[in-house]
N, C-alpha and C positions, 0 to 999 in steps of 0.2 A: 237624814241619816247622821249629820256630823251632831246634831240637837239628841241624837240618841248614843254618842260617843264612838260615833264608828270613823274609821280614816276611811279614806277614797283615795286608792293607789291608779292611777291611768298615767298615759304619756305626757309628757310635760309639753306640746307642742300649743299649738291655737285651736279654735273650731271649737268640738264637744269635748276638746283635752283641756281647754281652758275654763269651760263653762263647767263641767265638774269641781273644778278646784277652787271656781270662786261661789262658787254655791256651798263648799265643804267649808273654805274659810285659810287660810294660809297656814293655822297651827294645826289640822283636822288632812291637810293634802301632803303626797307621798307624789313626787312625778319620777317615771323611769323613764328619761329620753333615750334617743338612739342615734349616734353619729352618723351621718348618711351624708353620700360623695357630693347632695344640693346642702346647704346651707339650712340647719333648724335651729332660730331660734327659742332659746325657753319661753312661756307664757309669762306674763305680768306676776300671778302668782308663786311660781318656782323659781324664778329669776333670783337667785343669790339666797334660797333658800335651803335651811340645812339635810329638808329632808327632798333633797336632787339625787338622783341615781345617775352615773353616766352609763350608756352601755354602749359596746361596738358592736354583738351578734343578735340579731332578732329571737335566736332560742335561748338567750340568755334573757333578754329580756321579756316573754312570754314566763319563764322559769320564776322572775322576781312578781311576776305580777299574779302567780295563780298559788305559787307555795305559801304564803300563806295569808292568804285572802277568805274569809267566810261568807264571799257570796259574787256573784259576777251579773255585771249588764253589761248586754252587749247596745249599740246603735247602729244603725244604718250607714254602711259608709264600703269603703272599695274594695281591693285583695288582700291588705290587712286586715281586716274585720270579718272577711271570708275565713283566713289564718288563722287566728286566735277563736273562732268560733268552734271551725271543727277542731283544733286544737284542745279546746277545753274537754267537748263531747265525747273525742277520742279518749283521752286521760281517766272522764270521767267513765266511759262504759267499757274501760277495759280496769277497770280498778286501778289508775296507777296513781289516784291522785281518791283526796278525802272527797265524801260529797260534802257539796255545799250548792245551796239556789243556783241558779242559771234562769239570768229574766232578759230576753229579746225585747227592748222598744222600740214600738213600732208610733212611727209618726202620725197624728190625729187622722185618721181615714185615709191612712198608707196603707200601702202592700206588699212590703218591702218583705217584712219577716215570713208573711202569708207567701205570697211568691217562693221564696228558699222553703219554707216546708213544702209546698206542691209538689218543691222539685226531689224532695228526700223521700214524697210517697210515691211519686210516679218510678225515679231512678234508683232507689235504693231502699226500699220495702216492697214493692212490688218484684224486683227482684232477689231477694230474702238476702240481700247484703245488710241488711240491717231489720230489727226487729219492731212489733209497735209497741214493746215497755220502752223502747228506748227513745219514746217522744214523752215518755214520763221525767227525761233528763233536762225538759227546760219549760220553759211559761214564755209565751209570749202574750203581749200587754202594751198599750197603746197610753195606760193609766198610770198616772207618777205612784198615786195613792196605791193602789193595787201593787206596783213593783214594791212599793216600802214593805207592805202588807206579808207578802211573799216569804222576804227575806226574814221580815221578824218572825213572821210565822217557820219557819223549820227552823226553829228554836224555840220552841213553846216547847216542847218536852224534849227533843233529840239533841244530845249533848254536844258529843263526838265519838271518835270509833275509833277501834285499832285490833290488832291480830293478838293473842295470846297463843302462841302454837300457832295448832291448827284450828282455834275457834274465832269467831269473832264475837268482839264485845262492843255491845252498843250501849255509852251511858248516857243515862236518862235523868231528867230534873226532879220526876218524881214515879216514885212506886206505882206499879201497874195493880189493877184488880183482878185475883184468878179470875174472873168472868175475861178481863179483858186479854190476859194471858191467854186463854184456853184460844180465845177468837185467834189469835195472830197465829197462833199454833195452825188451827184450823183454815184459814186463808192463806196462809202463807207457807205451806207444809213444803210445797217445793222449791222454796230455799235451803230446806237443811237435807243434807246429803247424809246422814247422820244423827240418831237420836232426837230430839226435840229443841223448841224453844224454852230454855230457864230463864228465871229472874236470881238475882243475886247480888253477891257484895263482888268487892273489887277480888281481880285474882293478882298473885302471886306477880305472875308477870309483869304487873302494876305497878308495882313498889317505887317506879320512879315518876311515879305523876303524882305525888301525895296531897298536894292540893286538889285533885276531886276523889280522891279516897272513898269519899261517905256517901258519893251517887249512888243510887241505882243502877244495875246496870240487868242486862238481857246477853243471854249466850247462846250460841249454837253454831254446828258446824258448818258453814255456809259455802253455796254453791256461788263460786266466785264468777260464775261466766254470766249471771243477772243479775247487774247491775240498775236496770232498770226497776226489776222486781223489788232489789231493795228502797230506791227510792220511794217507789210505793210505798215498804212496811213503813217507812219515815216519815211520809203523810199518814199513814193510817196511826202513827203512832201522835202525832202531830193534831189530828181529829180527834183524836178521844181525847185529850182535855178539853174538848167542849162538851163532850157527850157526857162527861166525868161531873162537868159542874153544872 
């Protein structure tokens, strides 16, 4: 990922907090430690490094690590990792946060993330506390290749998003084909609570992001309580530049 310019924000501690950041590189890693009443010290990596975050509150520091991050792996590990997992999921299927990947690694013929799903079908889909688009909000994967994969891939045409009003706008990398318009209209009809899916230029509301100006973008008025759904249109949107070339 750092070979593709991406930073790697995790905790500055030891273990899999330290193996991320020397696999990212010390100019490529971002650590958020957390003052806690045992004694932590920094890793090798972050140690006297400028980009150290200190923090005293655990919500403050879940805050720094997902505001603005484009993409989250989770690993295997205790009641902090339980924390920030539904933490993300929550955010993510209640809209309070942008989507971005969410990839579970699951250790070579582990059952670590396999187990935690059972327990989401058995105790919380089975009893309609949660829904099944909402296992569209993460990948689990055992594969480094495949996590990269993931990541790059919901960026193959989905930009980013944001609210204009009451619409939402999805900007895209490149123009849709009315064939491919009409499909998402057609699959995805209840998302919009309101008139249809458009393609377009930037709206109005816009005006302060002028550096993507000239995307592409898709509008309609979207029913905010499926969040999974949307991810969906994001792969579906995501797929058709293959189908496209």
């Amino acid at each position: 990922m750092a070979r593709s310019g991406w930073f790697v924000v995790t905790g500055a501690g030891e273990g899999i907090m330290e193996a991320a950041h020397v696999g990212a590189g010390r100019e490529h890693s971002i650590g958020v430690n957390i003052l806690l009443p045992s004694e932590q010290q920094e890793n090798t990596v972050m140690e006297g490094n400028p980009n150290l975050i200190q923090t005293k509150y655990f919500f403050t520091r879940k805050l720094l690590f997902l505001k603005e991050s484009s993409g989250v792996v989770l690993f295997p590990g205790g009641f902090g990792t339980m924390d920030e997992a539904f933490e993300v999921l929550t955010l993510l299927q209640t809209g309070k946060t942008h989507p971005v990947p969410v990839v579970l690694m699951e250790e070579p013929r582990g059952a670590y993330w396999a187990t935690w799903r059972r327990f989401l079908v058995d105790n919380l889909l089975e009893t309609g506390m949660i829904s099944v688009e909402d296992f569209s909000l993460f990948r689990i994967t055992s594969s480094v290749e495949e996590a990269v994969r993931e990541i790059h891939g919901f960026y193959r045409v989905f930009h980013s998003m944001r609210y204009a009003g009451r619409d939402l706008v999805i900007r895209i990398r490149e123009p849709l084909a009315p064939d491919t318009l009409s499909s998402l209209n057609r699959e995805f009809s209840d998302l919009v609570v309101e008139g249809s899916i458009s393609q377009g230029k930037a709206l109005p509301e816009e005006a302060d992001e002028p550096e993507i100006a000239d995307l592409p973008r898709i509008v309609f008025r979207f029913n905010s309580g499926r969040q999974g759904r949307l991810r969906q249109l994001i792969d579906q949107l995501n797929g058709m530049a293959d189908d496209d070339h």
